[in-house]
LUMKERO-486643 format. One line per 3 residues: number of its first residue (from 1); their letters; for each residue x, y, z of C-alpha. Coordinates in nm, 4 decimals. Layout:
<pavexs>
NUM> A> X Y Z ~ ... .
</pavexs>
This chain:
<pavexs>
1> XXX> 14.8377 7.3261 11.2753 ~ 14.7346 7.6448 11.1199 ~ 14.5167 7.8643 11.3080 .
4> XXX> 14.1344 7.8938 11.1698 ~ 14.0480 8.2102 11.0333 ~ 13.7320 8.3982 11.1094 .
7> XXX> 13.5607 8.5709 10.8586 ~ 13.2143 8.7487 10.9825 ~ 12.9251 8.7654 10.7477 .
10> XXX> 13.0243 9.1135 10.6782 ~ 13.3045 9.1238 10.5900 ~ 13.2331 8.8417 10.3391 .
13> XXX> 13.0078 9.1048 10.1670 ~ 13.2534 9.3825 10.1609 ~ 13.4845 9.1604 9.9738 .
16> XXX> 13.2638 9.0722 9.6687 ~ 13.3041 9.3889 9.4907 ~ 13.6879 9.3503 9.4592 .
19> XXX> 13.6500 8.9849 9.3293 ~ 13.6431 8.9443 8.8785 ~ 13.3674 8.8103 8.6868 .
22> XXX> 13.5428 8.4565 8.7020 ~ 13.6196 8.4938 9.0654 ~ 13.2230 8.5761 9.1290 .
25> XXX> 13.1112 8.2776 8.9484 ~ 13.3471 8.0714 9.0885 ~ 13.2517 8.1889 9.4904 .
28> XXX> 12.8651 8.1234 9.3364 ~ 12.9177 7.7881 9.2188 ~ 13.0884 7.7108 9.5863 .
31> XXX> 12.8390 7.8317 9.7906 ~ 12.6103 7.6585 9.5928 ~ 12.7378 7.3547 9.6973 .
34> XXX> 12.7881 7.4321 10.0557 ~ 12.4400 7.5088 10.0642 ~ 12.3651 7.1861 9.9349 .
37> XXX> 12.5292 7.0158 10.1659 ~ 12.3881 7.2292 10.4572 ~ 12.0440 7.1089 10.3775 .
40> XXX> 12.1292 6.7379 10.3419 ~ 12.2717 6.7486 10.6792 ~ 11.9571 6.8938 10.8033 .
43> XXX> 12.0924 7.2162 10.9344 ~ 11.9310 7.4277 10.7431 ~ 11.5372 7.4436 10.6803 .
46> XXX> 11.4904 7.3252 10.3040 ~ 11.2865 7.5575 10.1363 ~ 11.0704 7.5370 9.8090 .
49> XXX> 11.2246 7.6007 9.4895 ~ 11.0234 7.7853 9.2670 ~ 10.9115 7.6368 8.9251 .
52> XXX> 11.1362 7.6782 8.6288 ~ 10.9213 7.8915 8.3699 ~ 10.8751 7.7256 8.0477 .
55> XXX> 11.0610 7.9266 7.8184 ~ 11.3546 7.9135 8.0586 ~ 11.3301 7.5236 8.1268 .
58> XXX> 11.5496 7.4578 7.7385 ~ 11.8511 7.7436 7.8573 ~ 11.8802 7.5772 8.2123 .
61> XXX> 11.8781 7.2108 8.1066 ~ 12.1395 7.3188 7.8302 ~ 12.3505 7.4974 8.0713 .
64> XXX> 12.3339 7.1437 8.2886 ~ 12.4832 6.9411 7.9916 ~ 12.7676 7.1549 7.9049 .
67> XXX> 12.8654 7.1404 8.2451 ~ 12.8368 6.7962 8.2793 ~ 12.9771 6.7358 7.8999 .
70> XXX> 13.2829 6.9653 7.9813 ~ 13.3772 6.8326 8.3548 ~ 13.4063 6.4614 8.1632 .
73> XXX> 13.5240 6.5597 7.8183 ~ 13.7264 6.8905 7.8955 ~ 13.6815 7.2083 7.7115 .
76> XXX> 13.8626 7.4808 7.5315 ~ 14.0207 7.8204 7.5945 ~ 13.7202 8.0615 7.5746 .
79> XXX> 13.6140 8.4271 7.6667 ~ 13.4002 8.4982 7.9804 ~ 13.2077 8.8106 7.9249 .
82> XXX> 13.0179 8.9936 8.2455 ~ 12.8211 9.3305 8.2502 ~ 12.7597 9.5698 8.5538 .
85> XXX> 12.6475 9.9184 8.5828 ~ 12.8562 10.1723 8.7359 ~ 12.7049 10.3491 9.0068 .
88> XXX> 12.8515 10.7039 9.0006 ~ 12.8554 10.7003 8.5632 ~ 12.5103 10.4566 8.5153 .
91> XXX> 12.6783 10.3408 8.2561 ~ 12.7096 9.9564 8.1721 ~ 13.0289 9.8456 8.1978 .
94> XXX> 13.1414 9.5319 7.9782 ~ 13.4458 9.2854 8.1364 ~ 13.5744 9.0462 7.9448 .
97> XXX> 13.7829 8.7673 8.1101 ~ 13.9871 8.5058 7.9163 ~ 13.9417 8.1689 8.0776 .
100> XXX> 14.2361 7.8422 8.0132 ~ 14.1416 7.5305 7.8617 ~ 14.1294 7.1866 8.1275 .
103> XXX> 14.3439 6.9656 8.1722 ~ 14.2714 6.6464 8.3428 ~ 14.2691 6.4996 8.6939 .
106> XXX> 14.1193 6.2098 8.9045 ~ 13.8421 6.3756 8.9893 ~ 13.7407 6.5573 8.6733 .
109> XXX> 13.8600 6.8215 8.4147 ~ 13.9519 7.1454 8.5899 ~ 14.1569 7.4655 8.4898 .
112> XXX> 14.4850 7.4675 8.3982 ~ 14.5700 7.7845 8.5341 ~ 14.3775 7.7941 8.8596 .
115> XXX> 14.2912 7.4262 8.9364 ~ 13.9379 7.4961 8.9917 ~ 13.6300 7.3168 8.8395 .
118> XXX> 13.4159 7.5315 8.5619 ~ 13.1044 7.6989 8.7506 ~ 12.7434 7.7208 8.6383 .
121> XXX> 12.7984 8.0626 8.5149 ~ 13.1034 7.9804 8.3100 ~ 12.9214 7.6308 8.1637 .
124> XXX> 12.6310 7.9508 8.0153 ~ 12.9510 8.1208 7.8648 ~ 13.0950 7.8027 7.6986 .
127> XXX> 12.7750 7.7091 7.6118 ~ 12.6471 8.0321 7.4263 ~ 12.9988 7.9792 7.2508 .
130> XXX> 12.9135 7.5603 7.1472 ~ 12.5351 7.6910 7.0527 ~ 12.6295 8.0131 6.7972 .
133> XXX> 12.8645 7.7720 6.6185 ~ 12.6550 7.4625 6.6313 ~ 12.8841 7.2548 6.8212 .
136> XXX> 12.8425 6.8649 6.8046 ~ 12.7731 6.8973 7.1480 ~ 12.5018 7.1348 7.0951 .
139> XXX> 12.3367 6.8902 6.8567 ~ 12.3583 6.5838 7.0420 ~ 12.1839 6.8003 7.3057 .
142> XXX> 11.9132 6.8763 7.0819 ~ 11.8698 6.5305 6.9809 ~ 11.8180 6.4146 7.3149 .
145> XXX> 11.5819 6.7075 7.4490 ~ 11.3429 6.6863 7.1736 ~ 11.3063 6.3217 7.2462 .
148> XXX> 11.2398 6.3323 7.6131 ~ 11.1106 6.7443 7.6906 ~ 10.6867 6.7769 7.6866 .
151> XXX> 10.5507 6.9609 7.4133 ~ 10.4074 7.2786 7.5066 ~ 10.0568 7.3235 7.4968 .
154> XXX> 10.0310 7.7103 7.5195 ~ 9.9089 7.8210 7.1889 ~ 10.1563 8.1081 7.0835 .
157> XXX> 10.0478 8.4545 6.9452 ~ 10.2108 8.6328 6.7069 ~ 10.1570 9.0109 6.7342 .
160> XXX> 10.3500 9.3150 6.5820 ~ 10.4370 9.6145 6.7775 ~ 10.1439 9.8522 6.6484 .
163> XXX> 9.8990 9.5699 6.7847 ~ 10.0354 9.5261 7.1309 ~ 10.0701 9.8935 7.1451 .
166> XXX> 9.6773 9.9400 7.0401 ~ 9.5714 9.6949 7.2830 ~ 9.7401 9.8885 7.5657 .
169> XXX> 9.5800 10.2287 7.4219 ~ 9.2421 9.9705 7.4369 ~ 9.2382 9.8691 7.8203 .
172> XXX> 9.3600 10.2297 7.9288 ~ 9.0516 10.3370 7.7671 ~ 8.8677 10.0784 7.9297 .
175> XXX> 9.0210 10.1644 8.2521 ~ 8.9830 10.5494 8.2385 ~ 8.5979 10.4210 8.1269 .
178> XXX> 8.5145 10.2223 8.4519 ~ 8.6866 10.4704 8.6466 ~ 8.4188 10.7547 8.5264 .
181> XXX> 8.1332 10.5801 8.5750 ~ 8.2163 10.4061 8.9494 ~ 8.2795 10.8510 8.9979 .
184> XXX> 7.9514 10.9107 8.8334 ~ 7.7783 10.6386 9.0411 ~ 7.8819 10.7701 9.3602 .
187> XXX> 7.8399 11.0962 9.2346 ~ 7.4531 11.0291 9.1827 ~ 7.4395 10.8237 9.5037 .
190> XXX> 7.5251 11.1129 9.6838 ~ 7.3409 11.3804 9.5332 ~ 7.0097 11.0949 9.5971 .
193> XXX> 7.0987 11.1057 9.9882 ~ 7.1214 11.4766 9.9899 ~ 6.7720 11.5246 9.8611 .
196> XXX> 6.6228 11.2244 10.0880 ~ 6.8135 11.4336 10.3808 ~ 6.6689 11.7654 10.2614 .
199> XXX> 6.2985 11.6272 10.2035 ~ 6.2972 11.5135 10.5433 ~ 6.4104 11.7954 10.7049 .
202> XXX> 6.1235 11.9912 10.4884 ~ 5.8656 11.7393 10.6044 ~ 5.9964 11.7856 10.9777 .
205> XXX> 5.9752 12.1429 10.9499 ~ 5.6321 12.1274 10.7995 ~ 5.4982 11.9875 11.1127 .
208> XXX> 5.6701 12.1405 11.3318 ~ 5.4354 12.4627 11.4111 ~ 5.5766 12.8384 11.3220 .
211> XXX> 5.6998 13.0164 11.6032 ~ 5.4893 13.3440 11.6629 ~ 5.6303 13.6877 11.6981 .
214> XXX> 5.4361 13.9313 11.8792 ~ 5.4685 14.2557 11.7236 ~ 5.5695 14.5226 11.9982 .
217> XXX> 5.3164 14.8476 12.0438 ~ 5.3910 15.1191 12.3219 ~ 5.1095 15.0501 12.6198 .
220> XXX> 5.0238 15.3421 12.8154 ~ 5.1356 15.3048 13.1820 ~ 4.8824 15.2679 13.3817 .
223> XXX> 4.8507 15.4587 13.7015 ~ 4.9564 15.3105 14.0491 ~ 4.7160 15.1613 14.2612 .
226> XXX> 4.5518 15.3550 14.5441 ~ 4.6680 15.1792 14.8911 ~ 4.4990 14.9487 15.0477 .
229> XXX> 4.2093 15.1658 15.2451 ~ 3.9935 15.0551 15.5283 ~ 3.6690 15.0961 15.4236 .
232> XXX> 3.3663 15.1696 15.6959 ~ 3.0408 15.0701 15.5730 ~ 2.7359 15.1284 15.7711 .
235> XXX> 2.5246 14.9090 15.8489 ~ 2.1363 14.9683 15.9787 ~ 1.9688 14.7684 16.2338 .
238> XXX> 1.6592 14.6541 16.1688 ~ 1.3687 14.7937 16.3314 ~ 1.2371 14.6874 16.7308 .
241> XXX> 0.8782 14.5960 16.7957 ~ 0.7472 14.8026 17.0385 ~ 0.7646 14.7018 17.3726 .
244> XXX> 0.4496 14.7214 17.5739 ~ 0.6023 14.9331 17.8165 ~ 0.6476 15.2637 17.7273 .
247> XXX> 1.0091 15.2886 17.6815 ~ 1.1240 15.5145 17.4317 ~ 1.3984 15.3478 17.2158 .
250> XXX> 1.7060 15.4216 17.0083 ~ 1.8348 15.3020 16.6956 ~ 2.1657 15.1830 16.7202 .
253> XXX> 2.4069 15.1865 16.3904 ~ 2.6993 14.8893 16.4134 ~ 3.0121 15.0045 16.2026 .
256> XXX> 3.1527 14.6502 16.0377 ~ 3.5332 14.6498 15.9282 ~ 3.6042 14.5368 15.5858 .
259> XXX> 4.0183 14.4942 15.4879 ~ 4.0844 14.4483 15.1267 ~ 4.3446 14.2030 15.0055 .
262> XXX> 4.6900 14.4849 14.9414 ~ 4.7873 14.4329 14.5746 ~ 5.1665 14.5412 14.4440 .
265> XXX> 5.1995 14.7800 14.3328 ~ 5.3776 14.6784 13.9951 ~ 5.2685 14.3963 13.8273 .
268> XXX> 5.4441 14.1229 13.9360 ~ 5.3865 13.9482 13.6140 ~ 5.7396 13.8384 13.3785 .
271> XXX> 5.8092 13.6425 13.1444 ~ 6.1790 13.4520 13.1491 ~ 6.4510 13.5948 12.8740 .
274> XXX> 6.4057 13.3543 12.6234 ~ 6.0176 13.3820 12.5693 ~ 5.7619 13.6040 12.4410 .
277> XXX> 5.4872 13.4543 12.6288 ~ 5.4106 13.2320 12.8958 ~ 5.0985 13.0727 13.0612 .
280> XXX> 4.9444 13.2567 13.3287 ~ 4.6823 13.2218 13.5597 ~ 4.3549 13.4112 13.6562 .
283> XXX> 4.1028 13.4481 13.8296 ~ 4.0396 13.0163 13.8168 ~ 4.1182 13.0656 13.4542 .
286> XXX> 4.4683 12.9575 13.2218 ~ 4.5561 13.2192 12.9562 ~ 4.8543 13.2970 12.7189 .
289> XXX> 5.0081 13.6479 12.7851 ~ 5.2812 13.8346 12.6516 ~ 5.4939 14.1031 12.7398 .
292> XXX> 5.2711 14.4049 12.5786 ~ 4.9778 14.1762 12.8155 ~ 4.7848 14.0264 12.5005 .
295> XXX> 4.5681 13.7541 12.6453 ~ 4.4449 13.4390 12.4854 ~ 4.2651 13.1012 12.6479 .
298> XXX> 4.4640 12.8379 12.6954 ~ 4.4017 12.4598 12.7343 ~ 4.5948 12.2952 12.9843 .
301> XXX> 4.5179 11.9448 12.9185 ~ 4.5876 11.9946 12.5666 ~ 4.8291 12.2846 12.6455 .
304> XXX> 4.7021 12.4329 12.2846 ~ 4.6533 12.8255 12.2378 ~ 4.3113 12.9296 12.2355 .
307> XXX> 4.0791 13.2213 12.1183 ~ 4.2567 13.5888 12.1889 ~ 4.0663 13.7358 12.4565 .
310> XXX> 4.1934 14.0797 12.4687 ~ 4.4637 14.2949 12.6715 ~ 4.4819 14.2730 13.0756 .
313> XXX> 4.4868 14.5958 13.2835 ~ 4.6512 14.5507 13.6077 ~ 4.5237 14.8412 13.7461 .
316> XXX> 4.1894 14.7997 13.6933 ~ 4.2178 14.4427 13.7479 ~ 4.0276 14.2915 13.4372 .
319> XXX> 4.0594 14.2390 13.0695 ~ 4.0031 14.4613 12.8485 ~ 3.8776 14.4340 12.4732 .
322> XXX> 4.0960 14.5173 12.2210 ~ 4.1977 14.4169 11.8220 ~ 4.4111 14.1042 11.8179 .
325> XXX> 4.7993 14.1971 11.7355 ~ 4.9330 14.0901 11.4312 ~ 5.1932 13.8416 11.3920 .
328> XXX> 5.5313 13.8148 11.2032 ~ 5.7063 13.4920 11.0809 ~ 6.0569 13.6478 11.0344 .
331> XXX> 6.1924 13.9246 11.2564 ~ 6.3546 14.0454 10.9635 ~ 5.9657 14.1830 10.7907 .
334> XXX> 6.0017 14.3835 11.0930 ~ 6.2684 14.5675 10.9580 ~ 6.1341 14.6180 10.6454 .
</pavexs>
């Protein structure tokens, strides 16, 4: 017994570009039935065959009766013509491949040279030749499938090539159309939600008070404090009655001690980096002072700026009157 011979998927594939045109249609028409049979024995998933389109249903039904026709009635010596495109010239290559008439056996009309059964690819061949010469066989086909194949109910258009070509020129217009005004929509829908965003910014800096710049003026320094002295204030007693003996009597002056409260002797007064003015208490009372020591009241329940009040001397200890400074939106009007 011969040993089997193992052929790997492959190497199967390598092979097919040595095989002819006949040889091709031949290993087609052989799988085909393999496959066939693979599916009736359930080892293969069957799949869903696509639909035949209409205008191809006539061709394939044909093709089925000239292979049927010629494996029961035989056929004639006729040429086998394939087309492929070479790879390194892309050019199309024509091959034409003279096929033997059958001759008859038990099971059918084969070859006479090689034995083997015609193949669906060779039945189109011999049946393009039995059509262009209107065969009998190609007749009695015709007979048959206009008895038994559904009319078509597709309406059919005839157009010339300047109207198919206008109609294309017609929907890329179209097309190029739509596409301008979806960019023109969006366009607009933007520019709409940049002004919403910039009104609402201009309505939240409306209410949003202006900050205040205090313009700068040279103060003259003020002179240190004396120290802290200890002050001796005199103090009278009041006048004896006179005692009924005769004693002669003295007045006697008590010397109180008074110590002031010791004050720095720099104002300990500053205001953090990033301000120009700060609340600040005196004397029981809340004001708003600045670095130059510009006073004005301030509310601290409603924390709101009041009235300006004038300019604090430390070394005298009290407020003095003075013209309100002026104030400057932008730093930059300061350097104009």
């Amino acid at each position: 017994m011969a040993a089997k011979l193992e052929i790997n998927f492959e190497q199967v594939i390598a092979a097919l570009p040595q095989l002819d045109a006949g040889e091709l249609a031949d290993m087609m028409d052989r799988a085909s039935s393999l496959l066939k049979k693979a599916i009736g024995d359930g080892s293969v998933a069957k799949k869903k065959v696509a639909a035949i389109p209409n205008q191809l249903e006539r061709n394939h039904e044909w093709t089925k009766f000239v292979l049927a026709d010629a494996t029961m009635n035989g056929w004639e010596p006729f040429v086998m013509r394939t087309s492929k495109l070479n790879k390194e010239t892309q050019e199309k290559e024509v091959t034409e491949v003279m096929l033997r008439e059958s001759v008859e056996t038990e099971g059918g009309h084969v070859f006479g040279d090689t034995g083997k059964s015609m193949s669906q690819g060779q039945a189109m061949c011999y049946g393009k030749l039995l059509r262009d010469r209107e065969d009998v066989v190609w007749k009695d086909f015709e007979s048959q499938y206009e008895q038994v194949a559904p009319k078509a109910s597709a309406k059919v258009v005839k157009k010339t090539s300047q109207q198919v070509e206008e109609e294309k020129k017609k929907k890329a217009a179209e097309k190029e159309a739509e596409k301008e005004r979806k960019a023109a929509e969006k366009a607009a829908e933007k520019a709409k939600k940049e002004e919403e965003k910039r009104k609402k910014e201009e309505e939240k800096a409306a209410k949003k008070p202006a900050s205040k710049t205090i313009v700068p003026r040279p103060r003259p320094r003020s002179a240190a404090p004396a120290a802290a002295v200890e002050e001796v204030v005199e103090e009278e007693m009041p006048e004896l009655e006179t005692l009924p003996v005769a004693v002669a009597v003295v007045p006697v002056i008590m010397k109180k001690k008074v110590v002031k409260e010791v004050r720095p002797a720099v104002d300990p007064f500053k205001l953090p980096e990033d301000c120009t003015h700060n609340v600040w208490l005196w004397k029981e009372t809340h004001y708003v002072r600045d670095a130059d020591n510009y006073l004005w009241l301030f509310d601290a329940k409603t924390e709101e700026q009041g009235d300006f009040k004038g300019r604090y001397n430390y070394a005298k200890d009290e407020i003095e009157e003075c013209e309100e400074p002026q104030f400057v939106e932008d730093m930059d009007d300061l350097d104009a």
